[in-house]
C-alpha positions as CSV (number, residue, x, y, z in Angstrom):
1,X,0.0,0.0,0.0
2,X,1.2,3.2,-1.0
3,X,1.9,5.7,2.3
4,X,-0.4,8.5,1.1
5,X,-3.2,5.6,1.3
6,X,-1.9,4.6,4.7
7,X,-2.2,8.3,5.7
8,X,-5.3,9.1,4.3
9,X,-6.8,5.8,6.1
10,X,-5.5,7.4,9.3
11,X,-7.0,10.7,8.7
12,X,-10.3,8.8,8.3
13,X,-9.8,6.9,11.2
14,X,-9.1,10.2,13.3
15,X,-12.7,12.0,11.8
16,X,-14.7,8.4,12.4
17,X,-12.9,8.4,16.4
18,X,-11.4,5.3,15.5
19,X,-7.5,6.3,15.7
20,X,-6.0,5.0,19.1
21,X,-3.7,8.0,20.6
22,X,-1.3,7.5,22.7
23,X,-2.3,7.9,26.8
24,X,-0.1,9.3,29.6
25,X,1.7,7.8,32.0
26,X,-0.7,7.2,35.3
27,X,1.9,9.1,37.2
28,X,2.0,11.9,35.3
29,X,-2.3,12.2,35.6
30,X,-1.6,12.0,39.1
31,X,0.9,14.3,39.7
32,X,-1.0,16.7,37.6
33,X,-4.1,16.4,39.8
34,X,-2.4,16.5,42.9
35,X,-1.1,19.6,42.5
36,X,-4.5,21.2,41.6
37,X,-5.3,20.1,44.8
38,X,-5.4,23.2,47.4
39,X,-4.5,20.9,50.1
40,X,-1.4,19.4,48.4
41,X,1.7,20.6,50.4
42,X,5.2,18.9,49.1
43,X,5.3,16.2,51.9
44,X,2.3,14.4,50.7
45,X,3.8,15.3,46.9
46,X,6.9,13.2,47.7
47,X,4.8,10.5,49.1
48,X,3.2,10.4,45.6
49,X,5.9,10.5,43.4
50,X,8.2,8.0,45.4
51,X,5.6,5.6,44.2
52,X,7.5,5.2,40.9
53,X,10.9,4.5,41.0
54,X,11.2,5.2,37.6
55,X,10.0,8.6,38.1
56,X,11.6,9.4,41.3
57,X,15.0,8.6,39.3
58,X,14.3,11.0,36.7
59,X,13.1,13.4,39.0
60,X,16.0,13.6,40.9
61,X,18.3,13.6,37.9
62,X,16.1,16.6,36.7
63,X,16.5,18.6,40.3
64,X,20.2,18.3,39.6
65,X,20.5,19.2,36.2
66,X,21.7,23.1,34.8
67,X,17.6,24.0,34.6
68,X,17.3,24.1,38.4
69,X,21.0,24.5,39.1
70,X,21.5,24.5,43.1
71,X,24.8,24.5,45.3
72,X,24.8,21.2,46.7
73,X,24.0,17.6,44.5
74,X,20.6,16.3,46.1
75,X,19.5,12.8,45.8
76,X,16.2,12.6,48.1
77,X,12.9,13.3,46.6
78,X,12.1,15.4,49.2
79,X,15.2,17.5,48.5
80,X,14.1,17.6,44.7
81,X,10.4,18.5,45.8
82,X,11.8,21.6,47.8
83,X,14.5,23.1,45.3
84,X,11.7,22.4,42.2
85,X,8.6,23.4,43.9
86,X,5.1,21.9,43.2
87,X,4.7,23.5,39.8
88,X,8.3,22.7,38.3
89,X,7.5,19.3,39.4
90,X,4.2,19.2,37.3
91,X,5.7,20.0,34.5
92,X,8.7,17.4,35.3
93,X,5.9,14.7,35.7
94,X,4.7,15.8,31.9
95,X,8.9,15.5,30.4
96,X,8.4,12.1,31.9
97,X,5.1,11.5,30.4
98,X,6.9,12.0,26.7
99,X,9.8,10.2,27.2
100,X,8.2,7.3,27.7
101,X,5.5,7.0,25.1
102,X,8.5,6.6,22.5
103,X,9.1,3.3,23.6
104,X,8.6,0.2,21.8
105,X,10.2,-3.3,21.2
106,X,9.5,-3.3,17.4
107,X,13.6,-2.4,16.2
108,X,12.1,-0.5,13.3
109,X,10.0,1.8,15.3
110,X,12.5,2.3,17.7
111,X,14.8,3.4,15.5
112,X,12.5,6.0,13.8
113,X,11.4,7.1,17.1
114,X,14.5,7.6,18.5
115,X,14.9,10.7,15.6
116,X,11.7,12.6,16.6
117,X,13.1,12.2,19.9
118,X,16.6,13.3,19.5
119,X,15.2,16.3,17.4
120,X,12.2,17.0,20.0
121,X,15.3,16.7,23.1
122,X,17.0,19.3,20.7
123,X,14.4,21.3,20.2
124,X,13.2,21.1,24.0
125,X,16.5,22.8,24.8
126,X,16.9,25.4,22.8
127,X,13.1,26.7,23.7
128,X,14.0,26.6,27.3
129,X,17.6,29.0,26.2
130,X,15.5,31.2,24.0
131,X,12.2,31.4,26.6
132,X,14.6,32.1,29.3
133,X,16.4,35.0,27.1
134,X,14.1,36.9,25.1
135,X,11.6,36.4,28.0
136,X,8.1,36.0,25.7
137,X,7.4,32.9,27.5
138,X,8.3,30.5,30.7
139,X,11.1,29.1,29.9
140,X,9.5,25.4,31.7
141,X,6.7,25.9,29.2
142,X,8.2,26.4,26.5
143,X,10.6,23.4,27.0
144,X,7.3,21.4,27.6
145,X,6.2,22.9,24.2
146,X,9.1,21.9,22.4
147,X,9.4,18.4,23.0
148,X,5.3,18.4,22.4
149,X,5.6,19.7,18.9
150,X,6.0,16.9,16.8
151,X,4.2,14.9,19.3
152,X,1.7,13.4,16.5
153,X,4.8,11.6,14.2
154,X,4.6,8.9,17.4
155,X,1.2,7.2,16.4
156,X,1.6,8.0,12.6
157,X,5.3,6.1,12.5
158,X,4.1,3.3,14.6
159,X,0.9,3.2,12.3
160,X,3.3,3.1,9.0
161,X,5.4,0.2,10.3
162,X,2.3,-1.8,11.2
163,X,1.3,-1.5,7.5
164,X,4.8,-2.6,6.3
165,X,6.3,0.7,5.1
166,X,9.9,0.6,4.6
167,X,12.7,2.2,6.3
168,X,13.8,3.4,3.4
169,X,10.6,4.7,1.7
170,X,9.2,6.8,5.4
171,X,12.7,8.1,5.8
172,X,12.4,9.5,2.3
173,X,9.0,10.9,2.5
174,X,9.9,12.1,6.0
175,X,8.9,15.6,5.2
176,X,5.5,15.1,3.9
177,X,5.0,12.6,6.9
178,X,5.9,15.5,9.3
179,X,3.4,17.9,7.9
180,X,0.6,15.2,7.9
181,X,1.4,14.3,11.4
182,X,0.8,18.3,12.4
183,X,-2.8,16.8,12.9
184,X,-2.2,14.2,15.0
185,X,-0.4,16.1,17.1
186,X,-3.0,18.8,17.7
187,X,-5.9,15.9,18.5
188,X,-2.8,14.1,20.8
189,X,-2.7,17.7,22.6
190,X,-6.6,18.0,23.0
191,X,-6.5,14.5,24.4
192,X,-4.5,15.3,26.9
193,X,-6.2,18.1,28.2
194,X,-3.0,20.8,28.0
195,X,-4.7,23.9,26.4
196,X,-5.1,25.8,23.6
197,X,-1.4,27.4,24.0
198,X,0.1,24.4,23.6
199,X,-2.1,23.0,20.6
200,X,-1.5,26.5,19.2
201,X,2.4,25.5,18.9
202,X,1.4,22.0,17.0
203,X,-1.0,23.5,14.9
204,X,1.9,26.7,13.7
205,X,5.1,24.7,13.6
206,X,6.9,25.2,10.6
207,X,4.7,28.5,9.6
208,X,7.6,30.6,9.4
209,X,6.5,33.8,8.5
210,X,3.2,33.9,10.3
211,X,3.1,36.3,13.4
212,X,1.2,33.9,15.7
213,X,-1.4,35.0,17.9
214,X,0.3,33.2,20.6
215,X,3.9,34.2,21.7
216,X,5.0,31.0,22.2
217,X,4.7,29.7,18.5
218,X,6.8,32.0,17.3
219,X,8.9,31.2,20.2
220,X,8.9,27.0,19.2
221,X,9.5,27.7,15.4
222,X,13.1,30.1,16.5
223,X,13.9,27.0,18.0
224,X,13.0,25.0,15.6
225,X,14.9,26.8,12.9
226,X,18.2,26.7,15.2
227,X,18.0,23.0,15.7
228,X,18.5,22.5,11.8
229,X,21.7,24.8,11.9
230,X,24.7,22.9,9.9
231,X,22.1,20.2,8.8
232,X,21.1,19.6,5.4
233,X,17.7,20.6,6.1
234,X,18.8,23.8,7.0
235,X,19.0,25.0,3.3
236,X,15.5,24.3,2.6
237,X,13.9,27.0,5.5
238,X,13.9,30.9,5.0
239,X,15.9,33.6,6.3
240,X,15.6,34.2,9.8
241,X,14.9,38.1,9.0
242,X,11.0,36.6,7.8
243,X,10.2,34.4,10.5
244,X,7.1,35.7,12.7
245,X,8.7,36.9,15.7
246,X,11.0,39.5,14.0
247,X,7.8,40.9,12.5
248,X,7.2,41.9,16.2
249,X,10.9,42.6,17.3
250,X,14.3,44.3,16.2
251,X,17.2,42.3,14.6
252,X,19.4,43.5,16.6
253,X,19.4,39.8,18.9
254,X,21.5,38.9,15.1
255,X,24.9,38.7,14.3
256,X,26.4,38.7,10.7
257,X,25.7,34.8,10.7
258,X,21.9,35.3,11.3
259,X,22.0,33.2,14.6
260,X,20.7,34.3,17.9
261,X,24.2,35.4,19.6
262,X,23.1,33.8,22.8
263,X,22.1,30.3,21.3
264,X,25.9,30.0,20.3
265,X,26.9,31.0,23.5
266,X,24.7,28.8,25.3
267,X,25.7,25.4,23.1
268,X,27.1,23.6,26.9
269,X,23.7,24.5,28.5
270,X,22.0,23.3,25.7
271,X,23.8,20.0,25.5
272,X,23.6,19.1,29.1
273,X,19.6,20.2,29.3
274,X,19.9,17.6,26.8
275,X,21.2,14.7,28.5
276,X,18.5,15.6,31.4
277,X,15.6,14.9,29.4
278,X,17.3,11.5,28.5
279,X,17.5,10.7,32.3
């Protein structure tokens, strides 16, 4: 079966409410409830989360990574809990949630899985530096955002290896895959429950020259354009001087090489916010 078949059969799946999604992690659904509850404090938090090893591994890793840098190396939960706070440790619960959904025991999938996740990592990262400098969004967010938007090409690349599509043939049609999967990721995001900002940023990435109602779009697509920097890729997407947020905002962020200064200067941070989301 050709692939646009295979893609048009999941489109109709997705109208008819017939296309499995993929669900969270129980942990994270808890954690996310538990701190909408008034009468959470961090005690009974740590009580929670030290119910999944798993979790309370990553969690501590997180704690002591450069995006809550501290003095001292923790390794308690409860120490984690206090230097994150209750919010932080929501959104930790949901970079958990993620990461785990791109596993699988088919070799295939795995390996196509594992670059949307070394891409979404990257991309994580640099939304986090570029939220945290230009200060249009919360940095935590828009690390949440940036591993979330490609979140669709999960089901759709488990779906095409199912129906017996080659390595080779999804690897060269990756592109066209990507932009189909834009809707898959904005019902996965509905699914979920995580707002309209959020399913904003799968619905605009890769709109370059749009000025996005929503800050953080813009915000997702600057970091998506600086992940492809020295790629192949990279000769394919426009100027930076077009994208949406300049239409909003001076070049003077630029240097001669048309790259935010600070995203250079930040390449270590960047790297080692990388190795935290891989736990």
């Amino acid at each position: 079966m050709k692939l646009i078949q295979i893609l048009l059969q999941v489109e109709k799946a997705i109208v008819a409410g017939k296309f499995t999604l993929p669900a969270l992690p129980a942990i994270a659904i808890q954690v996310r409830k538990a701190v909408r509850d008034p009468l959470m404090d961090l005690s009974k938090l740590a009580k929670l989360v030290s119910l999944d090893p798993s979790f309370t591994a990553y969690l501590i890793n997180l704690a002591n990574s450069p995006i809550y840098r501290g003095v001292a190396s923790i390794d308690s939960i409860p120490l984690a809990l206090g230097r994150m706070g209750m919010e932080s440790t929501r959104n930790s619960a949901m970079l958990f949630a993620i990461r785990s959904l791109f596993k699988t025991k088919n070799q295939l999938c795995k390996k196509l899985l594992n670059i949307v996740w070394e891409q979404s990592c990257r991309v994580s990262a640099l939304s986090y530096v570029i939220a945290k400098n230009l200060k249009i969004s919360d940095p935590e967010k828009a690390s949440i955002a940036g591993l979330l938007h490609n979140v669709g090409l999960i089901p759709v690349l488990m779906k095409l290896v199912e129906q017996g599509e080659s390595e080779q043939n999804i690897i060269e049609q990756w592109a066209e895959i990507s932009r189909f999967s834009r809707k898959i990721s904005v019902r996965v995001i509905a699914f979920w429950g995580l707002g309209e900002e959020i399913k904003a940023v799968t619905k605009g990435v890769g709109d370059w020259s749009i000025c996005h109602k929503e800050p953080l779009v813009d915000l997702i697509n600057l970091a998506i354009w600086h992940s492809y920097l020295g790629r192949t890729e990279f000769k394919q997407l426009p100027s930076l001087q077009t994208m949406g947020y300049f239409k909003n905002h001076s070049m003077s962020e630029l240097d001669a090489g048309e790259s935010l200064m600070f995203v250079k200067q930040s390449n270590q941070e960047i790297q080692q916010m990388m190795q935290a989301l891989n736990g």
